[in-house]
C-alpha positions as CSV (number, residue, x, y, z in Angstrom):
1,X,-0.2,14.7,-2.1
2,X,-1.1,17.5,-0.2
3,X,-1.3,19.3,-3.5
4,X,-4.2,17.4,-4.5
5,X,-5.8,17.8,-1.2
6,X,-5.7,21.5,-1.6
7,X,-7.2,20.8,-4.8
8,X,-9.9,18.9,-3.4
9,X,-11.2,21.2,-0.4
10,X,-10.9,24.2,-2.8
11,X,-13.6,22.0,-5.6
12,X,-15.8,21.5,-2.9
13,X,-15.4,24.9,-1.0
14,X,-16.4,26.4,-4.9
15,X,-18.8,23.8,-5.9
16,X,-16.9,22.6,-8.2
17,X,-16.2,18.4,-8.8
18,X,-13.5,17.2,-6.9
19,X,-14.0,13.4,-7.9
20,X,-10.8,13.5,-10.2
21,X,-8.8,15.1,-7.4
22,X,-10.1,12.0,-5.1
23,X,-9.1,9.2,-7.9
24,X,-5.7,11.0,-8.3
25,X,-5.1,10.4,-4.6
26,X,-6.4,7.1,-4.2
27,X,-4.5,6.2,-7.3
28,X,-0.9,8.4,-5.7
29,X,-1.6,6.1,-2.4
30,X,-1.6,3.0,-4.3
31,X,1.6,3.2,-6.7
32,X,3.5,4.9,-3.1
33,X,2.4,1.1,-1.3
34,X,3.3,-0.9,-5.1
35,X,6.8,0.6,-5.2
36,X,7.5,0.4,-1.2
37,X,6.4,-3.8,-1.2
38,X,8.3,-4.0,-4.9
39,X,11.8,-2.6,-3.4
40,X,11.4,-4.6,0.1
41,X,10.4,-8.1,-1.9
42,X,13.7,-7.3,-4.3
43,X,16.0,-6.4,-1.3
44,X,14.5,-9.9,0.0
45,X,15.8,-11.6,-3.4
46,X,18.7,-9.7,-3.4
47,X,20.0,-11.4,0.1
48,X,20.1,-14.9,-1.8
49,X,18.3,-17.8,-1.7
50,X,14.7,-19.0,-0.5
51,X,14.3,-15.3,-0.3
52,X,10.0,-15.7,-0.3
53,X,9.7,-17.7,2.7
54,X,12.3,-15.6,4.4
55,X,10.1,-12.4,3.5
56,X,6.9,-14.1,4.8
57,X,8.5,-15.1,8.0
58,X,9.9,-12.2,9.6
59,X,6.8,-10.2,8.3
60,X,4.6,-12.8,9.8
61,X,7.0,-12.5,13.3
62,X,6.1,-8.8,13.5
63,X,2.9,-7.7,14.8
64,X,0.5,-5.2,13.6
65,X,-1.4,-4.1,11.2
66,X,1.1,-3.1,8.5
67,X,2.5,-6.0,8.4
68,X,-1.2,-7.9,8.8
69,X,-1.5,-5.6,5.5
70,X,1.7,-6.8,3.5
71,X,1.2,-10.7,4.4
72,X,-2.3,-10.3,2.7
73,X,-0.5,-8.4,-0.2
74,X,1.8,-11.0,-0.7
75,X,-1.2,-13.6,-0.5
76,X,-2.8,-11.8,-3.1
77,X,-5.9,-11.6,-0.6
78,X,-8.2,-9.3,0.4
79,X,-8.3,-7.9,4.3
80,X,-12.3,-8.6,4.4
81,X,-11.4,-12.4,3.5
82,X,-9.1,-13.2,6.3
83,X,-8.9,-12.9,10.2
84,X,-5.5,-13.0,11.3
């Protein structure tokens, strides 16, 4: 990551276009947040049974925005559509 930001402030400090550099990023930032929910849903259906409800409930119990963020993953939704 901090690779491509190099990359990034040294395109726009030339002149050069950086927008590739910004995709990569955004793109780095979103497999990183696919693979962490992926390996915490399958340690959920590791544990055994009614696994899904388990997973929405103690993320649900904790407060903030993370987990604000992973309920609405889990939904499927979209942060804009919902006030928690």
């Amino acid at each position: 990551m901090k690779k491509l930001i190099g990359k990034i402030v040294h395109s726009i400090l030339t002149g050069e276009d950086y927008r590739t550099y910004v995709l990569a990023t955004i793109n780095k930032r979103f497999i990183d947040k696919v693979q962490e929910l992926t390996a915490e849903i399958f340690e959920y259906k590791r544990k055994g049974d009614n696994w899904l409800e388990k997973l929405l409930d103690e993320t649900y119990e904790k407060k903030g925005k993370e987990n604000k963020f992973k309920l609405l993953w889990f939904g499927g939704l979209n942060d804009k559509t919902v006030k928690i």
